[in-house]
Each structure stands twice: as C-alpha cells, then as structure tokens.
N, C-alpha and C positions, 0 to 999 in steps of 0.2 A: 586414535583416528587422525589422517594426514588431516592439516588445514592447507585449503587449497590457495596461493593467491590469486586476486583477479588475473592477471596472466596466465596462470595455470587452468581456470575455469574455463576460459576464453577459448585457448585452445582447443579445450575436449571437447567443448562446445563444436567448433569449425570441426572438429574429427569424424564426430558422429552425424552432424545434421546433415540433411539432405535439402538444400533449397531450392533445389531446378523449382518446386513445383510450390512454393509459400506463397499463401493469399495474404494481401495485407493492404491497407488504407486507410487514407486521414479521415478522422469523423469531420463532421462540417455541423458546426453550430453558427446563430444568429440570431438575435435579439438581444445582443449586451452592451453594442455599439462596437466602438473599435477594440474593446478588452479582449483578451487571449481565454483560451476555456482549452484549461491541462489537468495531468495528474489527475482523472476522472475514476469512477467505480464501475465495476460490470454495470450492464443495465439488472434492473432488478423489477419486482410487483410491488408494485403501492396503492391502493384507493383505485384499483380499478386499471391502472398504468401503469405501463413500462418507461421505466426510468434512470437515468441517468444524471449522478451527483457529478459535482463538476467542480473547480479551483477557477476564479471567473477573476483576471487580475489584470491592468494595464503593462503594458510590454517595460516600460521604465518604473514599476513597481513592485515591492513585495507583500503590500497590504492589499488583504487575497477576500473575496467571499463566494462562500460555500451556497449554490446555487442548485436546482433542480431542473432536468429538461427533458421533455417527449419528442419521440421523432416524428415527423411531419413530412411525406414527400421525401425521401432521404436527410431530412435536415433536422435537426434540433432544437428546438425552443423551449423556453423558459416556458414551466409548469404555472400558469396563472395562479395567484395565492398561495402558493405552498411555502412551506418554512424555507428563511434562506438566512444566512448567519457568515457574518466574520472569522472564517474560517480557513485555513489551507488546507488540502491535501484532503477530502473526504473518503470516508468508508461507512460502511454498514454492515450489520450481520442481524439474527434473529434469535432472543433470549425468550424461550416458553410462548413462542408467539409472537412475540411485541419486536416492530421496529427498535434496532439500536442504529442511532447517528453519533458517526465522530468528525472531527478535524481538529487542526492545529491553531490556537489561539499564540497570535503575535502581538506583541506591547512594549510601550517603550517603558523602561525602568521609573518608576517613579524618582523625579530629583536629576535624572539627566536629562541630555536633548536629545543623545540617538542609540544609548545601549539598550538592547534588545532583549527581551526575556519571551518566552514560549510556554505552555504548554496544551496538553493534550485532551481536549473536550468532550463531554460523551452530553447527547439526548437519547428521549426514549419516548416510545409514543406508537398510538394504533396505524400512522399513516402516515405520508409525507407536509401532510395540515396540519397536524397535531405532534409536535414533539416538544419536549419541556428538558428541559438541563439537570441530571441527578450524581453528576463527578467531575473534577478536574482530577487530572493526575498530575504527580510532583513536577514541581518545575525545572526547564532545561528538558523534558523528556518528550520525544516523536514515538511514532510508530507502539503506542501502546493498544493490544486489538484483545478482542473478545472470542471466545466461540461459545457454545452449549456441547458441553460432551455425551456421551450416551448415557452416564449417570445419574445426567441434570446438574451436574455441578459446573461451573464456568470455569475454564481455560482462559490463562490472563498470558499475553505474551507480554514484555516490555523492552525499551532498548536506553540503556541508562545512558551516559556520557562521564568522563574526567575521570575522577577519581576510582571509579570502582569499573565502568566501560572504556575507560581508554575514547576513542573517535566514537565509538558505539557499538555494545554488543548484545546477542538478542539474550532475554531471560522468559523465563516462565514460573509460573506459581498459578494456586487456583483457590477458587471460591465458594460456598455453599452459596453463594448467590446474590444478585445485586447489590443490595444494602449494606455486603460487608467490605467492600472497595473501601478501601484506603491509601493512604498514600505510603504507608510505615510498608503495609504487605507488598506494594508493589516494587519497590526499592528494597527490598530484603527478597527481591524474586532470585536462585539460582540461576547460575549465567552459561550458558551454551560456550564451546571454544568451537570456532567456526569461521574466525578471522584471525589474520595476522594484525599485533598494534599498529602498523600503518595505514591498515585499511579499517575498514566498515559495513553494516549493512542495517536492515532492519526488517520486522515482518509486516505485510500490507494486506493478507487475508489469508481466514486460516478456513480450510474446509472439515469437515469430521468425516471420515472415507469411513465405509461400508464397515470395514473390523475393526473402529473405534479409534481407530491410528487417526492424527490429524496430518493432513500434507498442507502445508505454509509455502504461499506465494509470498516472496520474500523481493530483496535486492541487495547486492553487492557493490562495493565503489571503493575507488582509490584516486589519489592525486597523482597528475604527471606531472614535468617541467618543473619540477621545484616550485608544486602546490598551483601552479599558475591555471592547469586545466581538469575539470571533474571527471569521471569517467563511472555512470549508473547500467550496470546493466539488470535484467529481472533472474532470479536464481527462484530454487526450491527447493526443499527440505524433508521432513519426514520426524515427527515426533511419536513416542508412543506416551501416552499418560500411564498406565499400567505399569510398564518397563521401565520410566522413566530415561530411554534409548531414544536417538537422535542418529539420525544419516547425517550426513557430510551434504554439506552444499552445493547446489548442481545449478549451472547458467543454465537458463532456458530459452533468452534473447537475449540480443543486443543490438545496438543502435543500427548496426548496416543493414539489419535485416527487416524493417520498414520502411515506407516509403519515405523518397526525400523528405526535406522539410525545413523550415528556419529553429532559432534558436534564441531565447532569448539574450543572450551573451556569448562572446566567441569560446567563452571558457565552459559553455555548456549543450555544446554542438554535440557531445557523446555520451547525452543522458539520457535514458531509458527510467522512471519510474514506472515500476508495478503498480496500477491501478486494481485491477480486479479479474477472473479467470472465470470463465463462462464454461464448463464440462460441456461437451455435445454427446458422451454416453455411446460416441462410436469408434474411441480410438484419440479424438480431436479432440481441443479445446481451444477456443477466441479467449488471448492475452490481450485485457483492456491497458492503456499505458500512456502518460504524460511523455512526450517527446521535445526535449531541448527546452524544457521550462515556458514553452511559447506554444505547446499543438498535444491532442490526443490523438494516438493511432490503434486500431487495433492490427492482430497478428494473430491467424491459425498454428498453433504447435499441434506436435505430438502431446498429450493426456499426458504432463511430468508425476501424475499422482500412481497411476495406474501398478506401477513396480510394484507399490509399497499396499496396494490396496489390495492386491494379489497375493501378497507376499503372506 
C-alpha cells in the first residue's frame, strides 16, 4: 500500500473536491465566560437531549475541561448538572447500550514544575448525569477510541508515540468486553502503516458501516518550517475486522475549507481536528471539528464511508 504524505493527501483532496457549493459555519457557544469551546463531538442523544461534548479552555491555556451543551436559539449552552470533567479532546460511542465518555487527562509530572504527562480516560454510564470512570489507558497515549462490532466484541483503536509509533501511529486490537481493557493489550495493539515517520495521525471516531467494515474518522498532521508550524487536517480510512484489511488514508478537509476564524497560536492557524461525523443517509454528512485550537466548526462533505460500505 502507498503511504500518502500530508502533501500528497492534500492534493487529491483539491483534485477531486467540488467546493463551488460547501455549507459550513462556526458553532456559537455561551455560558463559559471568555473560555474558547473546540475540538467538540457530533451532537449526539442523552436523557432526552441533543448534545454536544466540548474542550472548554482559556485562549492562553492548556488545562482543558470536558463540558456538555444543548442548543438554545442557535446557540449552545451548558447542560445544567451533567457530568463535566478535566478533560481534553472529548468523544463518545455506545457499548450494549451504555453511554461511553472519553477525554484526555493532562498532569504535571509528579517532582517537577512543568513536564507534562497525559493520558487517555474512559466513563461509562445510562446518561450525560450519570457516568463513573472504569479505564485509564497507558500513559503518553491520545486518540484511544472504542466501537462495538457486529459480534459484540469491542474494537479498540490506539495511537502509541516513541519508541514503537514514532510522532504517532494508529493501532488496533479487540476485546470480549469492557472489563478486559488493559493497558499491556492496548500497547501490544498491531500498528497500521499509514504514515510517513515525519508525520502523524490518530483515530477520533469509528462507525460500524452496514457489512461490518468500520470507516474511522481519523486526522493527519505534519510540521512545516522546521517544526515551527502544525498543520491537522480530517482524513478517513476503512478497516475490516474479518480481513483484518485496511485502506490507505483519505483527506476529507481541511482548514481552507471552513469558515474563517482565529487561532489559538500563529503556529496553529492550519489545524483542523476531527471531532465527530453526523451520516445524513443521503449521499452527506456534517464533519463536526476543533478549528485552530480556539473555535468549532462544522462542514458538509460527501459520505467518505460510503465506497467502503458499498464495496
């Protein structure tokens, strides 16, 4: 299989798309005060609402929490009493039913004053009221996501770092089921080639398509200027559990093609995080997405699962 780089993706991106006619704009949140509200999750059902998890963080900060919000009048507000947690980067999916909450837990090292350790948090629970914490995954490690397959057995994605991912690359393994998450299986997950070692990516949401295949809303990134500036765009993918087959990694957006916006940093003016994919079941789907570390946008594509759902 070619690994694409970002440049290369980019491209065939601009080859193919059609954007005379793309719908796209900034969500508008309010009740957090002056904090920024990025890198959000499709909306999704909770207790009765539609919702929307959220990265709720001051503009000169990295210490992030994971917040919940219903739209109002076009605007979004904070879900009175629901769970809300120190967290970056939120997601969700659905195991046998049950609510699954994640984000990213950031900390300072025990014994210093500013080195940083991470990792990746999982709740579980009937609602957006009710969730209780049942995993940390290894530390150093983002983008670890869940699904339920058609077998009932859990699909774990991971995205290690250093020594065995390089900047980070995605892996997979699975599960008979919640309780058997550990940290030894997820780091002895086999690892996808899908990136060059300069670059990176990770997975942000996995769907189970109709023939069992899962299609991963994913992200791609590399550094320009000698590391000086980030560059995220949203990509997708195509796994089969069965097969154990994988497609090549496909850009689906990227920064020019939502509406303007700020940035939390000049070095992060050309980031796109994948938040979450809303199927419309006609052809479409609304790309939910963190824009420039400081704003959520969403963006209608073309359905990137559809080939594969078909296929």
């Amino acid at each position: 299989m070619t690994v694409k780089t970002y440049t290369d993706a980019y491209e065939q991106l601009k080859n193919t798309l059609q954007t005379a006619n793309l719908k796209t704009d900034k969500i508008k949140f309010d009740g957090v005060g002056t904090r920024d509200v990025y890198n959000i999750t499709a909306p999704f059902e909770s207790a009765g609402k539609t919702v929307i998890g959220g990265r709720v963080e001051n503009r000169d900060e990295e210490y992030s929490e994971l917040m919940f919000f219903e739209e109002q009048d076009k605007v979004w507000l904070p879900v009175a009493d629901s769970a809300s947690f120190k967290l970056q980067d939120p997601f969700f999916t659905r195991i046998n039913g049950e609510l699954i909450v994640g984000g990213v837990e950031v900390a300072v090292v025990p014994g210093t004053e500013d080195k940083l350790t991470w990792r990746t948090n999982f709740y579980r629970g009937k609602d957006i009221y009710e969730l209780t914490p049942f995993f940390q995954g290894p530390e150093h490690m983002k983008d670890i996501r869940l699904v339920e397959l058609k077998d009932d057995r859990i699909g774990v994605f991971t995205r290690p770092q250093g020594k065995k991912g390089g900047r980070g690359k995605i892996g997979y393994t699975e599960v008979d089921k919640l309780e058997d998450l550990n940290e030894q299986i997820i780091l002895d997950a086999k690892l996808f080639n899908q990136f060059t070692d300069e670059e990176w990516g990770g997975a942000n949401e996995i769907h189970l398509l109709k023939n069992g295949k899962l299609g991963v809303l994913a992200h791609i990134a590399c550094f320009s200027d000698k590391g000086k500036n980030r560059h995220y765009a949203s990509s997708a993918f195509m796994y089969d559990p069965e097969t154990e087959k994988y497609s090549e990694m496909k850009m689906i957006a990227s920064r020019d093609l939502f509406s303007p916006g700020v940035a939390k940093r000049p070095d992060l003016e050309d980031v796109v995080f994948s938040g979450g994919l809303k199927r419309e079941g006609n052809g479409k789907a609304v790309l939910y997405a963190g824009i420039g570390d400081a704003e959520a946008h969403w963006l209608e594509i073309d359905d990137p699962f559809i080939e594969w759902e078909l296929a």
